[in-house]
N, C-alpha and C positions, 0 to 999 in steps of 0.2 A: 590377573584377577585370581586365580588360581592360588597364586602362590600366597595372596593375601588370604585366601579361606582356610589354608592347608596351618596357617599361623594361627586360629582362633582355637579354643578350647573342642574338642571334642562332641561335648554336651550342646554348643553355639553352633558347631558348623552343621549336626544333622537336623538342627532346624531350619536352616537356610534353604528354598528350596532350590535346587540346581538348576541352572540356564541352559536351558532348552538349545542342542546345537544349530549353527545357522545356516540351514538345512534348505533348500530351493522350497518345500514346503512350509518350515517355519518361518521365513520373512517374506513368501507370498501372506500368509494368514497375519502375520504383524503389519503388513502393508494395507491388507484388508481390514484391520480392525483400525488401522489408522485413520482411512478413510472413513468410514462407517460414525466413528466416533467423533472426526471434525464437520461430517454432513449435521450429523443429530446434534453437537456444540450449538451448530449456527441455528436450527430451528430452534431450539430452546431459547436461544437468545433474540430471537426478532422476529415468533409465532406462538399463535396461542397455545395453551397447555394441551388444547383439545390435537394441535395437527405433530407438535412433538412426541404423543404418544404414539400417534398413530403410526408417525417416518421409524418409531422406535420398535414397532410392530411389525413393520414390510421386514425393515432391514433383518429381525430376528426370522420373518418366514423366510426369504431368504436363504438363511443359513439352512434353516432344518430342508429348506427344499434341496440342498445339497449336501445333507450331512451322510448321506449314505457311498458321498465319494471323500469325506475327509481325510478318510484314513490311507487311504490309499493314491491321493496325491501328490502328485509329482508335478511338477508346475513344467512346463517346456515352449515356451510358444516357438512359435515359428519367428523369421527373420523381419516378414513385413507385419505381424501382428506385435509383435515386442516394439519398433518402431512407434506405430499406430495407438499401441495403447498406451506407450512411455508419455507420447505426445499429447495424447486427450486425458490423461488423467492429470498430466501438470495444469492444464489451459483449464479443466473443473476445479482444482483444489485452488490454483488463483481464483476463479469467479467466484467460491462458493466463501472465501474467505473476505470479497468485496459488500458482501450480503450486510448490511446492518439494521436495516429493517424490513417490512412485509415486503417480500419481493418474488414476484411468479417465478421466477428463472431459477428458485432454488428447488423447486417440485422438479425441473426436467433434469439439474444436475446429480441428482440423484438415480436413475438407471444409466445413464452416463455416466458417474463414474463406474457404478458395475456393468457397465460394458466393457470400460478400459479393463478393470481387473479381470472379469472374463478373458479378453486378449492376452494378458498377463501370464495366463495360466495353461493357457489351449491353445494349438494353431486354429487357426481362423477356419479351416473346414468341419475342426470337429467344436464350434459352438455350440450348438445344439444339445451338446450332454448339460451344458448349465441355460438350457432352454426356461426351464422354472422359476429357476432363480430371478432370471433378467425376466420373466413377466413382473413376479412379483414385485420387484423396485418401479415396473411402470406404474402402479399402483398408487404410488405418490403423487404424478398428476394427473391421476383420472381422479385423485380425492379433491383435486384443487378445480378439476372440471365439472364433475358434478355437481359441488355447489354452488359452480354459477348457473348450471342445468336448472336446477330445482327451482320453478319461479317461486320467489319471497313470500308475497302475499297469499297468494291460495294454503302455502304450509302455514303461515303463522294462521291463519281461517280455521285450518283445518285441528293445528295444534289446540286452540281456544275450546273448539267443539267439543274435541275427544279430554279435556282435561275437564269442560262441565259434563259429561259421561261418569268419568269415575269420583266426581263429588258428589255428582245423584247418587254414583250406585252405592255412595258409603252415608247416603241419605242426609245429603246436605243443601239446600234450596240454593239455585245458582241462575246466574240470568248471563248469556253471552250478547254481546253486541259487538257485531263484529270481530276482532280479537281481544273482546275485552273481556273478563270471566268475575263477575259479580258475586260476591255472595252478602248477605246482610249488615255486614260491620267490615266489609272492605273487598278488594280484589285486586287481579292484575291483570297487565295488559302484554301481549306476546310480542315482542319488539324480534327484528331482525335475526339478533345474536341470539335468542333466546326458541328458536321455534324448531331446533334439534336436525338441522339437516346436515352439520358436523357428526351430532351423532349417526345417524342413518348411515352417511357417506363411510363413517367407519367401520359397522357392523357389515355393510356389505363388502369393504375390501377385507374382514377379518371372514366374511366367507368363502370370497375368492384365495384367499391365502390355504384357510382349511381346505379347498377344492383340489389345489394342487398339490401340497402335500401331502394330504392324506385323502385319495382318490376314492369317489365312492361310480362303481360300475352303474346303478339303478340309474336310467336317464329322469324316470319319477322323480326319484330322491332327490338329485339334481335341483332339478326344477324347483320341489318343495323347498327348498332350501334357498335359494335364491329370493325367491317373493316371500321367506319368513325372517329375513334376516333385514330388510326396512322396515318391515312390521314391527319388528323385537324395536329398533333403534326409536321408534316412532314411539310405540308404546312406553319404553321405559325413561322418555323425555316429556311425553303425557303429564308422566306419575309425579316425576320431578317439577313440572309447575303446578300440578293440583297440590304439591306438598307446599309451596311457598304462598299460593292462594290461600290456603290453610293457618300460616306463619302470621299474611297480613291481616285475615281475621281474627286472629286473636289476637293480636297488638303485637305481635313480634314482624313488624314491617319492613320497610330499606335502611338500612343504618344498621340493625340489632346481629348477634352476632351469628343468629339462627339462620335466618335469612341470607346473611351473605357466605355463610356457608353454603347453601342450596343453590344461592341466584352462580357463586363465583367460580370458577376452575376446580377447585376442591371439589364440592360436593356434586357439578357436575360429571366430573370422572368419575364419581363413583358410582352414578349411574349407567353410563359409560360402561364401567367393567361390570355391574348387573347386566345391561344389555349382552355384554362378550360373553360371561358365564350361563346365560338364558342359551344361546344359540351353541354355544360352546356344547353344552349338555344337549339338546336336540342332534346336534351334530353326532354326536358320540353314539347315541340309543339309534339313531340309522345307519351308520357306519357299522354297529356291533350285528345288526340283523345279516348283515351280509359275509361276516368272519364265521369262519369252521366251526362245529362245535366241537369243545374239550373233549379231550380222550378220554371216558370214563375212568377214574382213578381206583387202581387194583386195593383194595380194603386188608388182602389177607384173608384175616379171619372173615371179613364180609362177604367172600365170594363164596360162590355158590354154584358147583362144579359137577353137581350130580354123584358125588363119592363122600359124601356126609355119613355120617352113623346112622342109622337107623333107627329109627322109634318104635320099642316093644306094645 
């Protein structure tokens, strides 16, 4: 290979960019992104847009929950953990490649396989330093258990409520029955897929991910932060069907192109990532209350030392 680069032009070869030696840390991190990248394959291909994003989400907290050891790993396991994790990482990459449609078993193969590579990387007594990381891939079925948690009907009840709330409050006559959200030239009805407990189930593990990577000490904040992040999910899936109630009263109903952007995966996420960027920002403005303040910046000529000139 070498020798073929050392034969191209000058100009060609310093664009090329050089291959990375294969270093006990560089082809643990190639084995890690191999894996990572055929878990998220298989959800893209036989899950909705909403649960792809989210396995797309663990897997990157993940990383950053351990990026402060990147650099300086050395991958070593021990004799029975090399074994062990040789073995459960082949026996998940076979089951997760049998996946071809909605199948619960690919929520658990995923801290499973970052378990294996965990073992991979560390003898088995010192696990614990990628303690974070493996919370965070459990993350992926606590998303698929909580939304069997959430019973259906009381959310879609509740969704119907709080979307005739911000029709009133934008001063538009509205009548709920049951989950059905009325307004005078049409309405819609809160069906199953549509009552945001995808979202919620998201914004709270995009909590839990912010919790452990970037640690906030206040047990308050905490807290706050926990019971505001199904609120954000709730809220900004609210907005999203008072926006299509809106759609169908005005004749842009099921079929047009308005609407199925808001009802379908598209315009979903993107409330989605308003939800993320809402909590994202709260998260940040409590996190900053508890960081150091800046060392005043020396100005020079600003300062003011008590050896100034004097004013006649």
């Amino acid at each position: 290979m070498n020798e073929l680069l050392d034969r191209l032009p000058p100009g060609l070869r310093a664009r090329i960019p050089s291959i990375p030696p294969a270093t006990p840390r560089n082809l643990w991190l190639l084995l890690a992104a191999a894996v990572a990248t055929q878990n998220l394959g298989v959800f893209q291909t036989s899950q909705s847009e909403h649960i792809t994003v989210y396995a797309l989400l663990v897997w990157g907290g993940a990383l950053i929950c351990m990026e402060d050891q990147l650099e300086d790993l050395d991958p070593r396991p021990g004799l029975i953990g090399l074994i062990l994790g040789s073995l459960l990482l082949l026996v998940v990459m076979a089951r997760t490649a049998m996946v071809l449609h909605s199948d619960g078993m690919l929520y658990i193969l995923a801290p499973l396989a970052g378990l294996a590579l965990a073992m991979l990387s560390t003898p088995l007594r010192q696990l614990g330093r990628l303690r974070d990381s493996l919370l965070c891939l459990l993350l992926i079925p606590a998303f698929g258990l909580l939304m069997k948690l959430i019973p259906e009907r009381p959310m879609s009840v509740l969704t119907a409520r709080l979307t005739s709330f911000w029709l009133s409050t934008l001063g538009f006559d509205n009548v709920v029955r049951d989950r059905t959200v009325m307004l005078p030239t049409g309405g819609v009805e809160v069906l199953p897929a549509c009552n945001g407990v995808d979202t919620i189930a998201q914004v709270i593990g995009v909590s839990i991910i912010f919790l452990l990577a970037f640690p906030i000490r206040s047990g308050l904040s905490r807290i706050s932060l926990l019971i505001s992040a199904p609120l954000i999910g709730l809220a900004s899936n609210t907005i999203r069907i008072a926006v299509l109630a809106l759609c169908v009263a005005y004749g842009q109903g099921k079929g047009t192109p308005l609407f199925r952007f808001f009802h379908d995966d598209i315009g979903s996420l993107v409330f989605s990532g308003i939800a993320v960027f809402a909590f994202g920002s709260l998260y940040l403005r409590l996190l900053e209350r508890e960081l150091p303040p800046l060392p005043a910046a020396d100005g020079g000529g600003g300062r003011n030392d008590g050896q100034g000139e004097g004013v006649n």
